[in-house]
Steps between C-alpha positions, in 0.01 A plus 500: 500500500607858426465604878643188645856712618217684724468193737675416782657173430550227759889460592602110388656276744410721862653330785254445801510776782366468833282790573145581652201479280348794630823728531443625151122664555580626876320835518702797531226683721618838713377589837111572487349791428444806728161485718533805739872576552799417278550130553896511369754400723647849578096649629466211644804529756445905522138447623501157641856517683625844530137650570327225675567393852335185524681394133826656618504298794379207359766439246776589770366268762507203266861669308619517881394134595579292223873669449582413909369152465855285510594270255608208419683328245499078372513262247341103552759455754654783661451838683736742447697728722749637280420554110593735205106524479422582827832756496330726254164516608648623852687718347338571125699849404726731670180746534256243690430242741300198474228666712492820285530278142220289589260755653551709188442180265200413738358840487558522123296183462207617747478872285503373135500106505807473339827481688886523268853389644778578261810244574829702421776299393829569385493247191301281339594188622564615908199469720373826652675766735225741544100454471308859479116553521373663197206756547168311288387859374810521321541132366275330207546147342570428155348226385593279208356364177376194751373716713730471794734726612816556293635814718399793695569904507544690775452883431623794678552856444470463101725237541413081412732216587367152349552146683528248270328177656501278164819315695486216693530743836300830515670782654156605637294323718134564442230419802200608421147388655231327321291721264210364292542732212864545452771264406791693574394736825335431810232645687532727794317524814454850472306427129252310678484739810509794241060617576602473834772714521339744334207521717742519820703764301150698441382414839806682648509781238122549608557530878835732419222740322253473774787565796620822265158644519437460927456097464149500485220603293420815724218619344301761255493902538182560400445895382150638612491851379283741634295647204398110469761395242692205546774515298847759539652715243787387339782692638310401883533129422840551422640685778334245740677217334832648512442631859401130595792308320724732650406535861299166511641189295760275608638316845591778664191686485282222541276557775520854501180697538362683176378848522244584275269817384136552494352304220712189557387202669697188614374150471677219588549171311638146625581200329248307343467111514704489162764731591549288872575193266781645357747415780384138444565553109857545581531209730344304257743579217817486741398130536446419180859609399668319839298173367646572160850453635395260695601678848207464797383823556587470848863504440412891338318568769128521330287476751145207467709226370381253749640187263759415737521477871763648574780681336725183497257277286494799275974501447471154523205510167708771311818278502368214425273627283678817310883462607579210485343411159649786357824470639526125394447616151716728475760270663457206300523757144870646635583121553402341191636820324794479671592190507476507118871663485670250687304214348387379863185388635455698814166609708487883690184482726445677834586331842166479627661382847645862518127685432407578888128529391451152357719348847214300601361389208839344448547390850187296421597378191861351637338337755239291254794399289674416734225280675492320181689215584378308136754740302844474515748778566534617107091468468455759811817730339290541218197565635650758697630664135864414636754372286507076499860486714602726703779647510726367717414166342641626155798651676591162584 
C-alpha cells in the first residue's frame, strides 16, 4: 500500500522483559482540585501548620515521637551494636542529628505525604556518607515511558538538579503514603483535614473580629429625632461612626460607658442560639483535624473527648496507633533502601522495649511467650520480633 511507511511496524525478534502489565496506563493524576482554600502543598502548610494550632501541634507531636523512638537494627540472625548503617543514621550529615533528620523527614511526610532522603556519596560505586531530607514542595518525580519513576528534580531558586533513578540504586528515597488517585504522590493528612482547617481558621478569624469591636455584639443606636423622623443626615451618621470607632471599638475600650445626645437610643443585643453554637463549631473542627492525624484530642487538650479514660489509654492509643505505624514504615523504607548499596539484607525497626508508653503491654506480652512452654527458644525469639540467635550465641 502507498501509506504502508505510515505504520508503526512491529520490531522482529523482541526479547522477553519482565515488567508490570499495568505500569504502562498508570494515571498521571495531580493533587485534586481546589474546594475552599488552595489545596497545594505550600497553602496547605501556611494555613494548616504555620496558622493552625491544633495542625501545628499535631504534626510536631507525632514528628517529635516517632524521631525519639530508638532503633534497632537485624538481619535473620543477628542484632547489631555496631554497623556502617546504624553509623550514619546517628550521625546522617555534619548539619544534623538523627533526632532532627527524622523529625524533619517525619514532619515532611505528615504535611505533604511525601517524604525525600538524598544519599550523598562520593562515587558511584562507594555506599553513602551523607543522607539529606529533601523539602516535597520542591521535589517532583519523573516518570518513565512504563510509567514508573525514571528520576526526580528538585527545584530551588530558578535552579533544577535531576536524580537519575533508572540505576539499579536511586539516590532518592521516595516514602510517600497511599493515595487513591495518584501513582507517583501521596496523600496528606492535612488534604483530608483541609474543610476543617478552614472552618477553625474562620472560626478564629471570626472571634479576632468580634474581640476588635468590644467582643460582643453590644447592640443598636437607634436615632429617634424629634420632628418624628427616624433617620440622620448624612454628615450626622458619619461623625457618630467615627466618634464611636475611635473612642469605642477595641479591647481597651471595651466596657467603657457611651455617652450619647438627645435623639439616640441604646438597645442592647446578646447572642442568639446560633451565634452560642459557634464556640462548639470550633471544637468541632479542632477534632476533626486531631482525628485526621490520628492524635486523641486529649493529648491537644480539646476538651469533651471522653473516648478514653484517662490520659494514659489515650499515649498509649496514639503510639500504637499513629507512631508506631508510621515510624515502622519509614524504618523499614531507609532499610530496604539502604541496604540496597551494600547488597545486604538488613531490617531497621523501632525497639519497642525502649517505648515507655507501650511498657506494659510488653510486660504482658513477654510473660505469655514465655509461659509457652510448647515453643522452643528460636519459636518465642521470633515471636518476640527478635533475631533467631542471639547474639552472644553467634559470637561464639
Amino acid at each position: 500500500m502507498v501509506f504502508d511507511f505510515l505504520r508503526r511496524r512491529a520490531k522482529a525478534n523482541v526479547p522477553e522483559s519482565k515488567a508490570s502489565a499495568t505500569g504502562r496506563v498508570l494515571a498521571y493524576a495531580g493533587s485534586a482540585r481546589v474546594a475552599w482554600s488552595p489545596r497545594d502543598t505550600i497553602s496547605l502548610t501556611r494555613t494548616g501548620f504555620s496558622g493552625n494550632p491544633v495542625g501545628f501541634r499535631s504534626v510536631k507531636l507525632i514528628a517529635e515521637a516517632a524521631a525519639a523512638l530508638p532503633l534497632v537494627l537485624q538481619d535473620c540472625d543477628r542484632r547489631y551494636e555496631q554497623h556502617p548503617l546504624l553509623a550514619l543514621v546517628r550521625q546522617p550529615n555534619p548539619a544534623q542529628g538523627r533526632a532532627e533528620l527524622m523529625e524533619a523527614l517525619f514532619a515532611q511526610m505528615l504535611l505533604s505525604g511525601n517524604a525525600y532522603v538524598e544519599a550523598v556519596r562520593i562515587d558511584a560505586q562507594a555506599a553513602p556518607v551523607e543522607l539529606h531530607v529533601l523539602r516535597s514542595d520542591r521535589m517532583s518525580v519523573i516518570p518513565g515511558s512504563d510509567g514508573w519513576p525514571v528520576g526526580y528534580e528538585y527545584s530551588v531558586g530558578g535552579r533544577k538538579v535531576r536524580f537519575d533513578a533508572s540505576g539499579a540504586v536511586s539516590p532518592i528515597c521516595h516514602v510517600k503514603s497511599f493515595h487513591p488517585q495518584d501513582d507517583h504522590y501521596g496523600l496528606s493528612p492535612l488534604q483530608a483535614a483541609a474543610m476543617a482547617l478552614d472552618v477553625h481558621n474562620s472560626a478564629s478569624r471570626w472571634s479576632k473580629s468580634l474581640l476588635d469591636n468590644a467582643a460582643r455584639p453590644s447592640g443598636a443606636l437607634v436615632f429617634r429625632g424629634g420632628d418624628g423622623h427616624s433617620s440622620m443626615a448624612d454628615d450626622q451618621f458619619q461623625r457618630l461612626s467615627d466618634e464611636i470607632s475611635a473612642n469605642y471599638q477595641g479591647a481597651r475600650n471595651a466596657g467603657r460607658p457611651m455617652v450619647l445626645e438627645g435623639g439616640l437610643d441604646w438597645k442592647p443585643m446578646g447572642f442568639s442560639p446560633s451565634d452560642m453554637e459557634f464556640h462548639k463549631t470550633k471544637e468541632a473542627a479542632a477534632r476533626e483535624i486531631a482525628l485526621a492525624f490520628g492524635v486523641p484530642p486529649m493529648l491537644l487538650g480539646i476538651q469533651g473527648d471522653a473516648t478514653y479514660a484517662n490520659y494514659q489509654e489515650a499515649n498509649r492509643a496514639f503510639y500504637r496507633l499513629t507512631v508506631l505505624p508510621l515510624a515502622t514504615r519509614v524504618a523499614s523504607a531507609l532499610s530496604d533502601w539502604l541496604g540496597r548499596f551494600s547488597g545486604e539484607v538488613l531490617e531497621l525497626k523501632p525497639d519497642l522495649d525502649q517505648v515507655p508508653a507501650l511498657a506494659a503491654e510488653r510486660d504482658a506480652q513477654w510473660a505469655r511467650v514465655a509461659r509457652a512452654d510448647f515453643l522452643s527458644n528460636g519459636e518465642k525469639r521470633a515471636l518476640l520480633g527478635l533475631p533467631t540467635v542471639a547474639a552472644a550465641d553467634a559470637d561464639a
